[in-house]
C-alpha positions in Angstrom: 67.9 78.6 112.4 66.8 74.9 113.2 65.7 72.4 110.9 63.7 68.9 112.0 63.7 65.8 109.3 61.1 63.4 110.0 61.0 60.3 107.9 59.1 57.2 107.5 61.2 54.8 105.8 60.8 51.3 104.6 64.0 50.2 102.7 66.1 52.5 103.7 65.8 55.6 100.9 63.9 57.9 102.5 66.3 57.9 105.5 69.5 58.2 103.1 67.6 61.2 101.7 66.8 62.6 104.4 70.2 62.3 105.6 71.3 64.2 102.0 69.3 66.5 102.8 70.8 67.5 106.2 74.3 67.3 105.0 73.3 69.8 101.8 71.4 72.2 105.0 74.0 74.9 106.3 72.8 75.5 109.9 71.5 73.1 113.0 69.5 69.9 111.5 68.2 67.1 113.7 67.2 63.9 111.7 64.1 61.3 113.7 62.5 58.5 112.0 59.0 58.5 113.0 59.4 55.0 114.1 61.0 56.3 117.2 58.0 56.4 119.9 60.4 57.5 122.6 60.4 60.6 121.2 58.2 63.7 122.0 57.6 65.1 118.5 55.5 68.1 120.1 58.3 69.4 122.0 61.0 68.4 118.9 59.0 70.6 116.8 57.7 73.8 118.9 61.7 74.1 119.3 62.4 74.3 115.8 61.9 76.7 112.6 60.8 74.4 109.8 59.6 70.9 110.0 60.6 68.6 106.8 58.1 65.5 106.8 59.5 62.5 104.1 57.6 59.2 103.8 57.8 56.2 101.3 55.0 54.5 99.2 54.7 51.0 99.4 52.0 49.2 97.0 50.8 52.4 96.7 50.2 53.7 100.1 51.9 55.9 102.6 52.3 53.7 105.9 49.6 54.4 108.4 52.0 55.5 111.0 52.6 58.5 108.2 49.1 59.7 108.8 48.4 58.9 112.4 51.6 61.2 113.3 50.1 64.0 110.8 46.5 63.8 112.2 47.8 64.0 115.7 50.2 67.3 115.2 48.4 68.9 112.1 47.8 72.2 113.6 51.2 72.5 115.2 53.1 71.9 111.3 50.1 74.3 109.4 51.8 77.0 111.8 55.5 75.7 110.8 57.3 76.3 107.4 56.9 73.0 106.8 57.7 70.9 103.4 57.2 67.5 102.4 58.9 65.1 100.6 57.3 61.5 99.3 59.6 59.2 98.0 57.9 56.4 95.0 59.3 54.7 92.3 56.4 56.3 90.1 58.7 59.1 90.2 61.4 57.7 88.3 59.2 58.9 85.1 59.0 62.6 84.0 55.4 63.0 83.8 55.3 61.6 87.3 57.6 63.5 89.6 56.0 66.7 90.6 53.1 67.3 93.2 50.4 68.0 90.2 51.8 64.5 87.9 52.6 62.0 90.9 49.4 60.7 92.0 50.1 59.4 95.1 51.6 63.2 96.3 48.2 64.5 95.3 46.0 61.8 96.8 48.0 62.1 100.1 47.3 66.3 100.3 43.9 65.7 99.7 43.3 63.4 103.0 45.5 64.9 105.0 44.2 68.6 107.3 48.4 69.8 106.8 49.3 71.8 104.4 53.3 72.0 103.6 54.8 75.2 101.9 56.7 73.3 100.2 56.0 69.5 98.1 59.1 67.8 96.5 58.1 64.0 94.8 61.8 61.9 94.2 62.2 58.8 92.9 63.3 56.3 95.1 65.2 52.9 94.9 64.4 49.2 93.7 66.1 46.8 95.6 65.0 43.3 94.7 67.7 41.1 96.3 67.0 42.6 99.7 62.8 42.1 99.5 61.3 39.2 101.1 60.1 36.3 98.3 56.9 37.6 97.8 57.2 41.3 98.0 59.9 40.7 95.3 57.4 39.0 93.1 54.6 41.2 93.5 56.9 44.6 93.0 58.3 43.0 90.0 54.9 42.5 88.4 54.2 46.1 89.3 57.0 46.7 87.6 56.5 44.7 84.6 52.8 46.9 84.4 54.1 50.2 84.6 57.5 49.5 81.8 60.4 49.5 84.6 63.2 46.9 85.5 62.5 43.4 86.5 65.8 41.3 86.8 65.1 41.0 90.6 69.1 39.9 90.6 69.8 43.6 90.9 69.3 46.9 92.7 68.4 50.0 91.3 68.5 53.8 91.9 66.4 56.1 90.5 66.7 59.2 93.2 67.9 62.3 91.4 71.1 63.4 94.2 71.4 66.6 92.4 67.3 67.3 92.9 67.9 66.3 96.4 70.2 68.5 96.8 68.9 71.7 95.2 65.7 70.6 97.8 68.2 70.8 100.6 69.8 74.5 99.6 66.0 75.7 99.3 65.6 74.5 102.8 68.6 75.8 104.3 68.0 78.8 102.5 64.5 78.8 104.0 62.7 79.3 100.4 60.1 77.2 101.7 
């Protein structure tokens, strides 16, 4: 059994997850951001048994890149197990993180031709002192909107490690 995690991170949570994720999986696991043109993603995946896609909202949207790469391989990952994973900070509320509450999970499936098995929406990870000036100040307006934590002096986690993990056994478990 082979497992491929494909991420498209921004600040960095999406790769830690997926790097959770292959340390909770109990057989082969190979970890590519899909930043990395050099690599052949057709070949990484025909040679594998389950695909795991993750991806990060930023103002709302999935990056570009996220799509382009599904558009191009779509029918190769609707004949995968395949599962998905989008990290927001939407998430960090409980009548936001599942695939039917989060909207940005549900507007995502409904553009894209994939189809995972499997959906998992975590929260991800605030961290103001390391944003440039202005996307701290706009994130902490958002944040200010939608109730959440603006001293943009600190850093804050919201991913759930134990969900993260229980998403990992279920994949190297191949539940999906």
């Amino acid at each position: 059994m082979k497992t491929l995690i494909l991420y498209f991170t921004t600040d960095g949570q999406t790769k830690k997850i997926a790097e959770r994720l292959a340390d909770v999986i109990r057989h082969e696991v190979e970890l590519i951001s899909l930043k990395d043109q050099a690599v052949d993603f057709a070949q990484k995946m025909a040679n594998v048994d389950q695909v795991v896609i993750g991806a990060s909202i930023r103002y709302g949207h999935f990056n570009p890149l996220v799509y382009q790469f599904i558009e191009q391989h779509y029918a190769m990952l609707n004949e995968k197990k395949t599962a998905f994973y989008g990290v927001n900070l939407t998430a960090r509320k409980a009548n936001r993180n599942t695939p039917t509450t989060n909207t940005y999970i549900r507007n995502f499936l409904a553009k894209v031709k994939w189809q995972p098995n499997y959906v998992e929406v975590i929260a991800g990870a605030l961290f103001y002192p390391r944003y440039r000036f202005i996307d701290r100040m706009m994130i902490r307006f958002i944040m200010k909107i939608t109730k959440g934590e603006t001293d943009v002096s600190k850093e804050y986690e919201y991913t759930n490690w134990q969900q993260v993990e229980e998403f990992g056994k279920k994949l190297s478990d191949q539940l999906i």
